[in-house]
N, C-alpha and C positions, 0 to 999 in steps of 0.2 A: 686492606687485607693483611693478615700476618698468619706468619708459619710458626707452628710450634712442632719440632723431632723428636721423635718417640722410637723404637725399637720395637717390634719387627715393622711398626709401620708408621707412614707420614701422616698426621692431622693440619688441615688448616682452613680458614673458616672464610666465608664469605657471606655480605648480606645481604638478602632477596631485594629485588625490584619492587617496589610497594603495590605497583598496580599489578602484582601475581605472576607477569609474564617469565616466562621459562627461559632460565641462560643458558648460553651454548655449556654453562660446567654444567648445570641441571642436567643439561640432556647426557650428557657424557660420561660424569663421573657417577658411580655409586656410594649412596649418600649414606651416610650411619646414624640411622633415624634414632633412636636410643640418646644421640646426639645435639637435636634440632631443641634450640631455644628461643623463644620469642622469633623476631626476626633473624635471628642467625643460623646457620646450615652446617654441619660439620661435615667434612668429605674423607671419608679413609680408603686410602690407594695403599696397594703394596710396592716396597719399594724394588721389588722388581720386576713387574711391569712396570707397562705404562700406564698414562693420565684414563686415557680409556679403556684400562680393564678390569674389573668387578675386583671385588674381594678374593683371598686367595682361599677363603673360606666358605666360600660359597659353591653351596650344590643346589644345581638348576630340578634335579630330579627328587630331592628330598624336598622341596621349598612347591613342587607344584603339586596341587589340591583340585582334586577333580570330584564331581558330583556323582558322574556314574562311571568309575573307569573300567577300560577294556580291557579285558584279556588277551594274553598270547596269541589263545585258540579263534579266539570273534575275530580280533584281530586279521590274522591267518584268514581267515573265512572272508573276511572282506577284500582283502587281498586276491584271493584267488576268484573273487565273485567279480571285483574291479577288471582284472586282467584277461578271463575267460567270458570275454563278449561275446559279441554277434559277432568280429572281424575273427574269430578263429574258425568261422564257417568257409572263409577265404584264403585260408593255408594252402590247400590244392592247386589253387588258380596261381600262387605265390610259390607251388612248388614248378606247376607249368613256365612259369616266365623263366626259372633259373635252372630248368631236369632235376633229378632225382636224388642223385646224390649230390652234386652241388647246392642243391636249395637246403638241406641237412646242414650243413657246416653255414650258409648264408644266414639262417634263422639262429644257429646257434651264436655266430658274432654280434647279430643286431642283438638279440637277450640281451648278450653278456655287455652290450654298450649301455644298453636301455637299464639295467641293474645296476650296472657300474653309478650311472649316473643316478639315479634315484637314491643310491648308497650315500655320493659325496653330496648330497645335496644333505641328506639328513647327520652324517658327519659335520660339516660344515655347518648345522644347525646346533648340535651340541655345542660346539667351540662356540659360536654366535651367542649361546647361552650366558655362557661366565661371561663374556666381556659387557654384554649387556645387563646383567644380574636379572635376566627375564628366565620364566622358568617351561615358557612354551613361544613357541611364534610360528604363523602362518608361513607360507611361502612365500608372497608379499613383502609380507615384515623380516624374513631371511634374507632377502634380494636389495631391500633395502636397507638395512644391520652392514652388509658385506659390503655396501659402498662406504655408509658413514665409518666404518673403522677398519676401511682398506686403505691404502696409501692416499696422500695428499688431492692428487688428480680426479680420485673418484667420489670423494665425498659427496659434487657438487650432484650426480646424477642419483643417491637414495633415491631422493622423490618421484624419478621418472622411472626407474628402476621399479619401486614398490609399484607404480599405476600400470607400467607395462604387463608385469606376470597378473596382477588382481585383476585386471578387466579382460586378457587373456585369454586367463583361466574361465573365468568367468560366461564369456561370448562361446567359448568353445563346449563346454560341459553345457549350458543353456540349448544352443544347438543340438546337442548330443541328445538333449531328453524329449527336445519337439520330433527330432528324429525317431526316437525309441516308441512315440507314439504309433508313428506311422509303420516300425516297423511290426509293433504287435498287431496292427489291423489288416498289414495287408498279410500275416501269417496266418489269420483268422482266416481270412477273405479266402486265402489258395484251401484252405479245407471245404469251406461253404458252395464255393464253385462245382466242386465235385457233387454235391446233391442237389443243388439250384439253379445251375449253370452258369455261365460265364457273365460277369459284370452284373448279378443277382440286385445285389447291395454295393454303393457307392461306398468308397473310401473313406471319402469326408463325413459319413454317417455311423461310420464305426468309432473312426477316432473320436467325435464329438462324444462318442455313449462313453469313450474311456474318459472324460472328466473328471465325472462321481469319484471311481475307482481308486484313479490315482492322488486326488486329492487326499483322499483316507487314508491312503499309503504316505503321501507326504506329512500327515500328523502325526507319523513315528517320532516320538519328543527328542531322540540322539542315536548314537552309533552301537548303545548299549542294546537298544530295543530295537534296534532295525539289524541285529544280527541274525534270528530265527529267520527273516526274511530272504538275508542275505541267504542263509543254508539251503533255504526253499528254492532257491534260483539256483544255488549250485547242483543240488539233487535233480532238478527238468535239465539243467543243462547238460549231466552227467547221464542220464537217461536216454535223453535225445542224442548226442553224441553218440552214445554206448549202440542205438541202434541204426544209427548211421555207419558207424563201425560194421556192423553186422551185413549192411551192403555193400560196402567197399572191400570185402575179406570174401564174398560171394564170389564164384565167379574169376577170382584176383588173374591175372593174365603174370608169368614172369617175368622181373624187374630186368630181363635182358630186351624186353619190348622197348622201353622207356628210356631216354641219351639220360647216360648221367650227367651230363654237363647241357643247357640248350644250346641249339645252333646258331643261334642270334643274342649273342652275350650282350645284344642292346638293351633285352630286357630284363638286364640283372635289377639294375634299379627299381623297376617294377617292383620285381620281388620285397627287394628291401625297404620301398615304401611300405605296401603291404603288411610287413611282420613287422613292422616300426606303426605305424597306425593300428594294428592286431592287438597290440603287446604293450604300448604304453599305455600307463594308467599314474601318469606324474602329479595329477592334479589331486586323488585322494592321498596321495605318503607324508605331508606335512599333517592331513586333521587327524588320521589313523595313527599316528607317532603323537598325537599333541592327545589324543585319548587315551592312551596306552598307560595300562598300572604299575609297567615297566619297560622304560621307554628305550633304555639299554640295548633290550632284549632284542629291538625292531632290525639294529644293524650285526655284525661277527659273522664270524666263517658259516656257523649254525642259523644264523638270525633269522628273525621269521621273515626277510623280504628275501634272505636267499634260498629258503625251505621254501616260499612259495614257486622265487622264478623259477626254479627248478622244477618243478611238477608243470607247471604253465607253458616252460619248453620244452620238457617232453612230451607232452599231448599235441601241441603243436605243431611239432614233428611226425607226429607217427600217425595223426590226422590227415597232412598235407602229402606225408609219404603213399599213405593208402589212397589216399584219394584222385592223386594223379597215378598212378600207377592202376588204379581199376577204369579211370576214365581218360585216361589219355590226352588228345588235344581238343576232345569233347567237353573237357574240365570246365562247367563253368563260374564264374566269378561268386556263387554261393553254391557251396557243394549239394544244399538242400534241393536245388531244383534240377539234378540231376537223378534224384530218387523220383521211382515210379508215383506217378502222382496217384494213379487208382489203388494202390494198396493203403489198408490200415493203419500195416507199421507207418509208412512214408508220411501219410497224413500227422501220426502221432507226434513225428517227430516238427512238423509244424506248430501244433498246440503246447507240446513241451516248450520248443524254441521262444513263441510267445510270452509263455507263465514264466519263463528265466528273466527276460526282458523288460518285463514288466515289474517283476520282482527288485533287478538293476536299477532301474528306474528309480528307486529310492535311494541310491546310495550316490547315484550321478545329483539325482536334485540338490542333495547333500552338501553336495562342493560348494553350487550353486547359496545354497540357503546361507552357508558359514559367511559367506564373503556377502552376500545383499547384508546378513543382519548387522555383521561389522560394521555397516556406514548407517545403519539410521538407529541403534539400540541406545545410545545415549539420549534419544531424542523422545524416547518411550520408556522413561524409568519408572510411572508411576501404575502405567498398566501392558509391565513389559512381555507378559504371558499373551493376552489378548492382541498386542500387535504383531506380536510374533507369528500367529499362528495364520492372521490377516495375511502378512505378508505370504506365507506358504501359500495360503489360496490365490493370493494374484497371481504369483510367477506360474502356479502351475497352469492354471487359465488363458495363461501368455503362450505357452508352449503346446498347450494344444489348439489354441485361437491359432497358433502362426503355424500349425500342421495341418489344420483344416483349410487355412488360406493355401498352404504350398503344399500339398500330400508328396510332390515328386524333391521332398525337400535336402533330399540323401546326397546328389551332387556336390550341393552348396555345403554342407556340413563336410561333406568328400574335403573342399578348398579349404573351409574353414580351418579343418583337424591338421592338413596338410601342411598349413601356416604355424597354425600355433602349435603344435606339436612339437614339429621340426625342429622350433625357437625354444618353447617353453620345455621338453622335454629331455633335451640333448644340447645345446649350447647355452643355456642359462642356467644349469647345474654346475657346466663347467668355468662360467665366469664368476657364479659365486665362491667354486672351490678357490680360484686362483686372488682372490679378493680377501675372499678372509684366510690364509696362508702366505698372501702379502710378506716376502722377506725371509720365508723360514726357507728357503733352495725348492729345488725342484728336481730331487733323486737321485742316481748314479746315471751319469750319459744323458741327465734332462730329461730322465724317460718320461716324466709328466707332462713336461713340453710337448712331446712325441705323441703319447695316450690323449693329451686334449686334441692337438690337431687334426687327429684320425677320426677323433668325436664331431668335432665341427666339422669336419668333411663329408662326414657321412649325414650328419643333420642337413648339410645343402642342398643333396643328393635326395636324401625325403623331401626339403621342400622344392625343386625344383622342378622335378618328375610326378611327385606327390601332387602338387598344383596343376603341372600340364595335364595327369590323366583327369583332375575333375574338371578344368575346364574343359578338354571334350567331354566329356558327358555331360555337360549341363550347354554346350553347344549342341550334341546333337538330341538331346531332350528338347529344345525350341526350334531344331530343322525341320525334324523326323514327323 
């Protein structure tokens, strides 16, 4: 090997391994293909970086090419379709555990943690760009980027880094959608009861009819076409809310009834599990930002992930506020089944509830679908449409085979979310922040040092609490 010095940058050549395999400069440096002769490889670094940082010329956002890219507004939509689940029927109960006005300001911290961290996680994604000269990467491949060109110590854990978040994410969104089976059947079921009566139709017979359905919804070909979908969920979900609203403002008793703080500060945690499993939605911000036709646009003061939290913590708030303050310590763990089961509206907002759900459905498989085809698409290049589409049908198949096995499967998903949430949603944004910023300080007074610990503390506290309340319930689902 020999160096040749140039101005403003260094060249110097090295020559491949004959049997193809990749060198550790392969993987590292950014190579100046324009450059590559016969067996030789020319490498241009700037000379001020380092060995591992891309060209100084390189934009990640002008160099990525996408087939069908998203807009601002899909974008936005997806966003607020991800975050406005079925846990924000459990705001009330989450206002119950913390009182009234305290659960106000509790809901407002966990947001602003839960953004926060969704923020540096895609921060930390752009930066992971240049140095990689990649011009999109999964969350995965961000967790692992952030080991290999973090300090010395951490390179050796990439690999385990990358497998922990992808299979993760992965078990956890998977669960999320066998779950979302069961819970569109049994929203069906509380309507059908009222004209058939109780236990009419088995559970397991409903979710099996949802197969068909949803497999059709899963051959939405990307995030472009499964926006209209996404809006259709936000509209039932907007509706249904809107007239759940209408029964919690009925009636209303005033907020002098209600402790604004509760009298057993044990179950603050509660709470804050609650709006932390509500409100995260970490696992679609890396493909929604890797879609995006301006991918800029995702993070800033304006950006669309703050324009959304924003609207998703106020409805959340004034959901939960209404809703303990019309029902009291009656509040129960889904606000919907404290509406009159015999009236229309209350029914409606069941059926609404469903069609949102189902609608989600697509955008949760989503996650699920990016990360399965990532591991077997190279192995299907010559009929990569037709396996693709194969594989949509198994996994959906999987998830409702293992809803029809376990209908009471909401517990387990309860532990499951409580684990990987905690970890994946709140402490592993902040270990990649602190990874790929390796060296550059850490603010006036260490306040980053400060801001991460609060993050990690409060992720404990999800999974801690977050774990004990579903392991009761999945103990007393097998006493009861």
């Amino acid at each position: 090997m020999y160096f040749e010095i140039y101005s403003p940058f260094i060249h110097f050549q090295a020559t491949k391994i004959p049997n193809g395999t990749t060198t550790e400069m392969e993987t590292f440096l950014p190579r100046d293909e324009s450059a590559i002769n016969g067996n030789v490889t020319t490498y241009k670094v700037t000379k001020d970086n380092d060995l591992e940082a891309a060209s100084v010329d390189y934009d990640p956002f002008k160099a990525r090419v996408l087939d069908h890219p998203v807009t601002n507004c899909d974008t936005l939509t997806h966003l607020l379709k991800a975050s406005l689940g079925t846990g924000i029927l459990s705001m009330p109960a989450a206002f119950k555990a913390s009182g009234l006005v305290l659960g106000i300001f509790a809901t407002i911290a966990v947001s602003v943690i839960c953004t926060h961290c969704a923020y540096i996680l895609v921060a930390s994604a752009h930066e992971l760009y240049k140095k990689a000269g990649k011009s999109s990467m999964s969350f995965a491949e961000v967790a692992e980027q952030a080991c290999r060109r973090g300090p010395k110590w951490a390179k050796k854990f990439g690999w385990i880094a990358r497998q922990t978040v992808l299979w993760g994410i992965f078990i956890t969104y998977f669960a999320t959608c066998s779950c979302y089976t069961v819970i569109i059947a049994r929203n069906i079921l509380y309507v059908t009861d009222q004209y058939y009566g109780e236990n009419s139709f088995n559970v397991r017979y409903v979710v099996a009819l949802l197969l068909v359905p949803l497999v059709l919804l899963a051959f939405v070909p990307n995030l472009k076409y499964l926006a209209p979908v996404s809006m259709v969920a936000n509209v039932c979900m907007a509706l249904g809310l809107g007239i759940t609203f209408y029964y919690l403002v009925k009636d209303v008793p005033p907020p002098s009834e209600r402790p604004a703080v509760a009298n057993d500060l044990s179950t603050l945690p509660i709470c804050i599990s609650v709006v932390i499993f509500a409100i995260e939605a970490i696992g679609v911000v890396m493909p929604l930002e890797n879609n995006m036709s301006t991918p800029r646009s995702f993070v800033g003061l304006c950006g669309v992930l703050n324009q959304g939290m924003s609207f998703v913590t106020l409805v959340y708030i004034v959901l939960g506020f209404f809703g303990y303050l019309r029902y009291g310590e009656a509040t129960d763990e889904s606000i919907t089944y404290n509406l009159p089961k015999g009236e229309i509206a209350a029914q409606a907002v069941n059926i609404l509830v469903a069609i949102a759900v189902f609608c989600t459905y697509g955008l949760q498989f989503y996650v699920c679908l990016d990360i399965a085809w990532s591991q077997i698409k190279d192995k299907f290049v010559k009929r990569e449409t037709l396996a693709n589409y194969v594989m949509r049908s198994v996994l959906v198949s999987l998830s409702v085979l293992i809803a029809v096995a376990v209908p009471t499967i909401v517990p387990f998903v309860g532990l499951i979310g409580a684990f990987c949430f905690s970890i994946l949603g709140l402490m592993c944004p902040v270990f990649i922040e602190i990874l790929t910023f390796w060296g550059k300080g850490y603010g006036f007074c260490y306040w980053k040092i400060i801001k991460n610990v609060i993050i990690v503390f409060t992720g404990f506290l999800a999974l801690i609490f977050g774990s004990k309340s579903a392991i009761q319930d999945i103990v007393k689902l097998f006493t009861d």
